[in-house]
BALOBA-1460 file (C-alpha; in Angstrom, 3 decimals):
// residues 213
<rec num="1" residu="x" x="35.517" y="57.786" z="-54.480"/>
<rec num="2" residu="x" x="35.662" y="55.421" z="-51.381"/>
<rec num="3" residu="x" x="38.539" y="53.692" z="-50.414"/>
<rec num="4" residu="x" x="38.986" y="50.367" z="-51.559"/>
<rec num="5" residu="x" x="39.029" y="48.758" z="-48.218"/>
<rec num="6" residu="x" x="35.153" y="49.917" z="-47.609"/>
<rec num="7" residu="x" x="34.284" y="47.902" z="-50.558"/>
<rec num="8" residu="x" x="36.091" y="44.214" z="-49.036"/>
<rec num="9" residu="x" x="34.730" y="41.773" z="-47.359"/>
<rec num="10" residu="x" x="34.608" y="42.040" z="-43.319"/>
<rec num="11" residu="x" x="36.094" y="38.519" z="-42.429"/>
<rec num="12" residu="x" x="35.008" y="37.495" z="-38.451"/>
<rec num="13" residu="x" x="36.148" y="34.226" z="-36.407"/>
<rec num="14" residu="x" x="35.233" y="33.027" z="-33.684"/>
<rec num="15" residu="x" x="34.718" y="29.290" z="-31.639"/>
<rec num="16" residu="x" x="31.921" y="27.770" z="-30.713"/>
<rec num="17" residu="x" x="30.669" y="24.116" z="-29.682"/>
<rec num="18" residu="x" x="28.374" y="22.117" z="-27.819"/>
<rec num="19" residu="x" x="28.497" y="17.877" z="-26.949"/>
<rec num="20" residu="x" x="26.240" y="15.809" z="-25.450"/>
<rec num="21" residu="x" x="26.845" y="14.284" z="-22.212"/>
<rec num="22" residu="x" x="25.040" y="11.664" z="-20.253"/>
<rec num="23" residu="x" x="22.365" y="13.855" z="-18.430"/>
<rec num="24" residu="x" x="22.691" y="17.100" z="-20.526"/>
<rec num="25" residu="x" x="24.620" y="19.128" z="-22.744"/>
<rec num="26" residu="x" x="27.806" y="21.269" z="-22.512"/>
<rec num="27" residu="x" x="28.324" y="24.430" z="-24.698"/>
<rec num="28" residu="x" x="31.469" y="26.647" z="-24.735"/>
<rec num="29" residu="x" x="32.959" y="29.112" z="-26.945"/>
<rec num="30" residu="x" x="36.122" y="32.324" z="-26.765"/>
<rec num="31" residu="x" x="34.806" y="35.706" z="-26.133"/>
<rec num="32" residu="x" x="36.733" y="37.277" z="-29.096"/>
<rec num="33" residu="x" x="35.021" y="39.334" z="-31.880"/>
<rec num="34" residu="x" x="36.889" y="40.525" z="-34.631"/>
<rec num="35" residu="x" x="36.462" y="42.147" z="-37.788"/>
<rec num="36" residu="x" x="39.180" y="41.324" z="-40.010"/>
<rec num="37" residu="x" x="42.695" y="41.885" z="-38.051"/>
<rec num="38" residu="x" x="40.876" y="44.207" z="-35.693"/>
<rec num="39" residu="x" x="39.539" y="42.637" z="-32.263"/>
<rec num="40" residu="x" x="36.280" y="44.721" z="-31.774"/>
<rec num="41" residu="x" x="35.027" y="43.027" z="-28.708"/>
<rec num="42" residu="x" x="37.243" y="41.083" z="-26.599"/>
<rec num="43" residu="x" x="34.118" y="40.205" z="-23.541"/>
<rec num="44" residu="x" x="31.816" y="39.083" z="-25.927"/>
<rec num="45" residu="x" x="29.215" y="36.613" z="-24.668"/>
<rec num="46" residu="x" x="28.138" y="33.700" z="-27.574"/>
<rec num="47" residu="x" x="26.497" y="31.381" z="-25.392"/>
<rec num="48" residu="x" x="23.062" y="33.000" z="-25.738"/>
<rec num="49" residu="x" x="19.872" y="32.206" z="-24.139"/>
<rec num="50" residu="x" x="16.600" y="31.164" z="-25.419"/>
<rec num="51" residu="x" x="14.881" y="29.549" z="-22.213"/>
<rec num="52" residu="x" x="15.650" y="28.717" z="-18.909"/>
<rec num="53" residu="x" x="16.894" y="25.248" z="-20.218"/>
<rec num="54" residu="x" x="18.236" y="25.873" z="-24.474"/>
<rec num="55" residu="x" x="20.926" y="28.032" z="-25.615"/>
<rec num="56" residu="x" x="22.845" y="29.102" z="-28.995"/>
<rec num="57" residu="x" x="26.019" y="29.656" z="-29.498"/>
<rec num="58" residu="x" x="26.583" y="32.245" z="-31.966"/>
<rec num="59" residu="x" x="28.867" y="32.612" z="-34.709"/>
<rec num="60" residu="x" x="28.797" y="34.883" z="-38.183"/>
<rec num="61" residu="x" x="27.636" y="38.421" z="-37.887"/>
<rec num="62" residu="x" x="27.239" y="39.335" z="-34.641"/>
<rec num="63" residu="x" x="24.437" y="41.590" z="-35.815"/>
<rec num="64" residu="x" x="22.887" y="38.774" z="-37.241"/>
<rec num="65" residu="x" x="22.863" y="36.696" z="-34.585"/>
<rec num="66" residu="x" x="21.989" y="38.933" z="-31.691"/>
<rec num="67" residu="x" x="18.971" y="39.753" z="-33.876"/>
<rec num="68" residu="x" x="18.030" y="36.476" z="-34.875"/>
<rec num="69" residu="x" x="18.464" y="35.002" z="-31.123"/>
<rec num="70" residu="x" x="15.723" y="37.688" z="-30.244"/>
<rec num="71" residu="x" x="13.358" y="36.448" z="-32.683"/>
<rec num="72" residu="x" x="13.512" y="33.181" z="-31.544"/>
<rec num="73" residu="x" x="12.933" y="34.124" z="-28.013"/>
<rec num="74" residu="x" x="10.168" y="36.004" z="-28.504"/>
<rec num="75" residu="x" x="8.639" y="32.685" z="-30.629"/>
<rec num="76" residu="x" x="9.435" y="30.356" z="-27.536"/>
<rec num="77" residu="x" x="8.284" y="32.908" z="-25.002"/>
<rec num="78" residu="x" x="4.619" y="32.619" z="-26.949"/>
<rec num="79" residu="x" x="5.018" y="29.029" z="-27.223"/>
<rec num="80" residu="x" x="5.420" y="28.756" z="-23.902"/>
<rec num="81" residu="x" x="2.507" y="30.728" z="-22.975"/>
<rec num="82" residu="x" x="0.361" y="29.541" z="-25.507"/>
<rec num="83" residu="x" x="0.671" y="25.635" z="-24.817"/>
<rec num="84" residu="x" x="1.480" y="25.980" z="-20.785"/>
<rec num="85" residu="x" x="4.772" y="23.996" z="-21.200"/>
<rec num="86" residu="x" x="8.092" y="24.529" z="-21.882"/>
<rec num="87" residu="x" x="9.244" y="24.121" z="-25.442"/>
<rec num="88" residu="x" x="11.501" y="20.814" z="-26.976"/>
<rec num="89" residu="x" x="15.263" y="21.668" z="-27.948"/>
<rec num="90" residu="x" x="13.985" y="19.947" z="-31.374"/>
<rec num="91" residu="x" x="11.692" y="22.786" z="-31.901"/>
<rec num="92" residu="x" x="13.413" y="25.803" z="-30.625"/>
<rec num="93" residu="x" x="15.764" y="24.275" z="-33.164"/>
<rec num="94" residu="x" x="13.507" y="24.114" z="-36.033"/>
<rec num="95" residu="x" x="12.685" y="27.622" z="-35.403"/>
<rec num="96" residu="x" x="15.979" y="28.856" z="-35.682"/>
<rec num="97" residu="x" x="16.422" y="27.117" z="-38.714"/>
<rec num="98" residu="x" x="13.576" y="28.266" z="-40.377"/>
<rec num="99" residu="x" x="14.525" y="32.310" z="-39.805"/>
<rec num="100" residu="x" x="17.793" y="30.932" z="-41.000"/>
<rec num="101" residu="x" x="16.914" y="29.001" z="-44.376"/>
<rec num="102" residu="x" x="14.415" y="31.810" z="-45.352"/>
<rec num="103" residu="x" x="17.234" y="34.318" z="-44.849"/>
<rec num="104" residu="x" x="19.913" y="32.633" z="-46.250"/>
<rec num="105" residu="x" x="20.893" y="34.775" z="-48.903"/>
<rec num="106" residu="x" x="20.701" y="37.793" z="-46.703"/>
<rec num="107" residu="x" x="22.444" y="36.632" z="-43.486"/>
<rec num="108" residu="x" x="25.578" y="35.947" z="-42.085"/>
<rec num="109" residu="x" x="24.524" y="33.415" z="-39.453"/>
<rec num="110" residu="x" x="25.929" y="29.834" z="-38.011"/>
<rec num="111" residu="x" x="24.687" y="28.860" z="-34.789"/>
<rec num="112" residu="x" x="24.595" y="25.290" z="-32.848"/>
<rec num="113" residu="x" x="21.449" y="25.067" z="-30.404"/>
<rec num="114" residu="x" x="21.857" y="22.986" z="-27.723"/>
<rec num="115" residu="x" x="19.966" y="22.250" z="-24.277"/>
<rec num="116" residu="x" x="17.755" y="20.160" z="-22.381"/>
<rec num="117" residu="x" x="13.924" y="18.937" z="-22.261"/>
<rec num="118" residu="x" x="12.011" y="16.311" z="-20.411"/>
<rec num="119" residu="x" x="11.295" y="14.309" z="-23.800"/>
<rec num="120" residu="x" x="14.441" y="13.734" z="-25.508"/>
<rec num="121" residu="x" x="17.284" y="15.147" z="-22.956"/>
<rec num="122" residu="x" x="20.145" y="16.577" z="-23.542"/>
<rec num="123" residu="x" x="20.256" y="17.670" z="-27.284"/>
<rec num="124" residu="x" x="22.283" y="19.289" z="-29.752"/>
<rec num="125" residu="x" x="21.449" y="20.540" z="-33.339"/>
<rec num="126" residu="x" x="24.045" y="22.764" z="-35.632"/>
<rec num="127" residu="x" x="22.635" y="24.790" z="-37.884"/>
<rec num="128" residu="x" x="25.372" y="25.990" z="-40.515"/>
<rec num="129" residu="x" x="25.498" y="28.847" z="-43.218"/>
<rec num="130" residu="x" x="22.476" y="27.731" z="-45.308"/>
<rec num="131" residu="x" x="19.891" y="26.656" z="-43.047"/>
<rec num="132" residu="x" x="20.811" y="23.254" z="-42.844"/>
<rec num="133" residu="x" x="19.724" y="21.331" z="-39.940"/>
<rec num="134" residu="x" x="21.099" y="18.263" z="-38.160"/>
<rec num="135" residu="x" x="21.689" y="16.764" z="-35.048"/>
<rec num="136" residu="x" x="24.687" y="15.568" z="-33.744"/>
<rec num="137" residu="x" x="26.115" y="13.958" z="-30.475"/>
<rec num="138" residu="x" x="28.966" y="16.926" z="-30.706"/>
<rec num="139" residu="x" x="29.358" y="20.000" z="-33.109"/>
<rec num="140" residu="x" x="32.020" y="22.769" z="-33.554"/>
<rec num="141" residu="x" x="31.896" y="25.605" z="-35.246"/>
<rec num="142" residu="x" x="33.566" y="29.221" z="-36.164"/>
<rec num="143" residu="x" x="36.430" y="29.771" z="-37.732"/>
<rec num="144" residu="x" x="38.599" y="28.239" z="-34.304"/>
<rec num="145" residu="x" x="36.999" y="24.841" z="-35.369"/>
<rec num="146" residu="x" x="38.897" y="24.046" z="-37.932"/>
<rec num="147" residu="x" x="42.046" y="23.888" z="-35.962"/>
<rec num="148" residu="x" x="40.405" y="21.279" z="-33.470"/>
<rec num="149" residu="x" x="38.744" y="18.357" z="-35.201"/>
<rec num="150" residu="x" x="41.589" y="16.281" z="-35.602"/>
<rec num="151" residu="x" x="41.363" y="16.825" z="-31.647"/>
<rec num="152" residu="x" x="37.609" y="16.319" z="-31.164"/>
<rec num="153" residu="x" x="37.434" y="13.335" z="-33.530"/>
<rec num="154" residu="x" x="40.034" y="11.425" z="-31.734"/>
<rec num="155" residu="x" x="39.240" y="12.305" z="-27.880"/>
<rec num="156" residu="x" x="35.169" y="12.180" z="-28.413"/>
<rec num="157" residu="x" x="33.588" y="9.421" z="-26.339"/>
<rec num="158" residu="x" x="29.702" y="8.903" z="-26.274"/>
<rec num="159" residu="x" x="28.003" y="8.886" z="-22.300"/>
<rec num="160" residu="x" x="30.685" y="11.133" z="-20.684"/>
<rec num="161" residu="x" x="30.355" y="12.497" z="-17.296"/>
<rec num="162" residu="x" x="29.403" y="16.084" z="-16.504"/>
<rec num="163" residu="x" x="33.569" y="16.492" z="-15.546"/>
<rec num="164" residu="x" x="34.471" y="14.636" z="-18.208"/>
<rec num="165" residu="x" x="32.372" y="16.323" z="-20.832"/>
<rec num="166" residu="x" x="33.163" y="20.325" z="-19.510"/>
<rec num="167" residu="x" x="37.048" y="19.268" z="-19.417"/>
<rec num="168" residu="x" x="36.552" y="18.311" z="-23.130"/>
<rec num="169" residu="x" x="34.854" y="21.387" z="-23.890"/>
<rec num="170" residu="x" x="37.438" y="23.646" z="-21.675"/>
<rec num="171" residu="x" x="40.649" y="22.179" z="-23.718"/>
<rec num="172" residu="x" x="39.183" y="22.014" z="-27.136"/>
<rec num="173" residu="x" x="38.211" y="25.802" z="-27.229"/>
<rec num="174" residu="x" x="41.932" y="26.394" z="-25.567"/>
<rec num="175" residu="x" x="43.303" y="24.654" z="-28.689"/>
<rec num="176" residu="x" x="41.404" y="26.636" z="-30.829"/>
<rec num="177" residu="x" x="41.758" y="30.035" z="-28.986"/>
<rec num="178" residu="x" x="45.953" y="29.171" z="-29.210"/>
<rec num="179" residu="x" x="45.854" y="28.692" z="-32.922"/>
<rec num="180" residu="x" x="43.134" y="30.364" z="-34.360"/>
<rec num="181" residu="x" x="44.041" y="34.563" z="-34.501"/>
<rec num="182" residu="x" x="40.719" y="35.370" z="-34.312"/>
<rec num="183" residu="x" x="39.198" y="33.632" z="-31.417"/>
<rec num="184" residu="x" x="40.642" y="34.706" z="-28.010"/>
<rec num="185" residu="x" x="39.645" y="35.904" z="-24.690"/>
<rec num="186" residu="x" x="38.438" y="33.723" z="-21.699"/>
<rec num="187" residu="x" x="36.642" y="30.598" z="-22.768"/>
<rec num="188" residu="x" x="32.939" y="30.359" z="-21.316"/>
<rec num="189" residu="x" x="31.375" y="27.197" z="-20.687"/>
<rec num="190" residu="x" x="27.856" y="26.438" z="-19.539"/>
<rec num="191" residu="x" x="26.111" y="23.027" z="-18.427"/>
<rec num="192" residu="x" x="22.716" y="22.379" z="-19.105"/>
<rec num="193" residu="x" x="20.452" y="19.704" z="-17.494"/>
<rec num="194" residu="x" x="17.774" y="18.987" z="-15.504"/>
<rec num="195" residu="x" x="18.843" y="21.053" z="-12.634"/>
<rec num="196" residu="x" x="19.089" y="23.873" z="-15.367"/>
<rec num="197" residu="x" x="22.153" y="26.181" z="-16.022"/>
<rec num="198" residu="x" x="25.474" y="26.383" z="-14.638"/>
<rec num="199" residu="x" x="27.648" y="29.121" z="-16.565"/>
<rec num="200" residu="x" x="31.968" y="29.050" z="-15.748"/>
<rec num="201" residu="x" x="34.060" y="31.098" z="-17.232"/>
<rec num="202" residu="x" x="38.041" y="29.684" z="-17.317"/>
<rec num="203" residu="x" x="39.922" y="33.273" z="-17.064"/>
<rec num="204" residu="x" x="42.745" y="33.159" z="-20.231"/>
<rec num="205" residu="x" x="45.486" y="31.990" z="-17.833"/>
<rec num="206" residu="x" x="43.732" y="29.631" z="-16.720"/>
<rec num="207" residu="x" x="43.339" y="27.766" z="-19.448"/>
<rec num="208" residu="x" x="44.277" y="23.791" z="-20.599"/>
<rec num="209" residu="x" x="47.809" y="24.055" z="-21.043"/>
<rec num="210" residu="x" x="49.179" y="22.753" z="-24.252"/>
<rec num="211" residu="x" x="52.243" y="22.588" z="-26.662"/>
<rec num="212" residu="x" x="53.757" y="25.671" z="-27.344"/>
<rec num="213" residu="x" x="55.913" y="25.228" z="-30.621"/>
């Protein structure tokens, strides 16, 4: 007979979010990955590439959403090969929904893409368990998110700066990381625009300071 503990559910966390800035988008999330109490990757990487200029951060099943970000990639690779031009955030967005939505029953998947193009800019669509699709000037998500939007609904202001905008980012996923026992690690940050990609990491002492009660 098998122990009851391989018959529960595996419970993750993580933090993840992206806001829109005036000129591009910022994305950050922890580096923690845990299954239940136990931290099984403490280096992990969740701001994930699709093209030069769109990324998704990942959060769920790691599994899930290592595979799934490969799918996608390969789709926007072909689209850009196919129609000589790099692909909108809108539709590397739909596209990730889509896989989502058709595999909702069978994944364990949220994921926010975010990034840049020369038609609409900086852009940011979350995509939560479901397959839902919407976009949104600034979305959080993982199990660190619910910690912070008291925070991010009272210090988000449309039109930031780039500054502005990554030390909004930088604090919001220390808040989370601080409270939430299954996001932790370094907090990694990347800007997107029309320059392309700058990726920071803020080590973990390094990070926003805050109340310690």
């Amino acid at each position: 007979m098998l122990a009851d503990w391989t018959q529960q559910e595996v419970l993750t966390g993580t933090t993840i979010m992206a806001v829109e800035y005036n000129g591009g988008v910022v994305i950050g999330a922890d580096s923690r990955t845990s299954s239940g109490t136990y931290v099984t990757n403490r280096t992990q990487d969740k701001l994930t590439p699709l093209t030069e200029y769109i990324y998704c951060c990942r959060s769920g099943s790691a599994a899930d959403t290592q595979a799934i970000a490969d799918h996608v990639r390969y789709y926007l690779d072909f689209s850009r090969i196919s129609q000589g031009r790099e692909p909108t955030v809108r539709y590397a967005a739909h596209v990730m929904q889509s896989i989502l939505y058709n595999n909702r029953d069978n994944l364990s998947a949220a994921v926010i893409v975010a990034g840049w193009d020369e038609v609409n800019g900086g852009q940011v669509y979350c995509i939560p368990l479901g397959g839902l699709l919407v976009r949104q000037p600034m979305a959080a998500g993982g199990s660190g998110s619910t910690y912070i939007w008291g925070h991010l609904d009272a210090q988000f202001k449309p039109g930031m700066t780039d500054t502005e905008c990554q030390e909004f980012v930088a604090k919001s996923v220390s808040l989370a990381i601080k409270r939430d026992g299954s996001s932790g690690g370094v907090c990694r940050l990347a800007v997107i625009n029309r320059s392309g990609v700058q990726r920071r990491i803020i080590m973990h002492e390094d990070l926003p300071k805050s109340y310690d009660g």
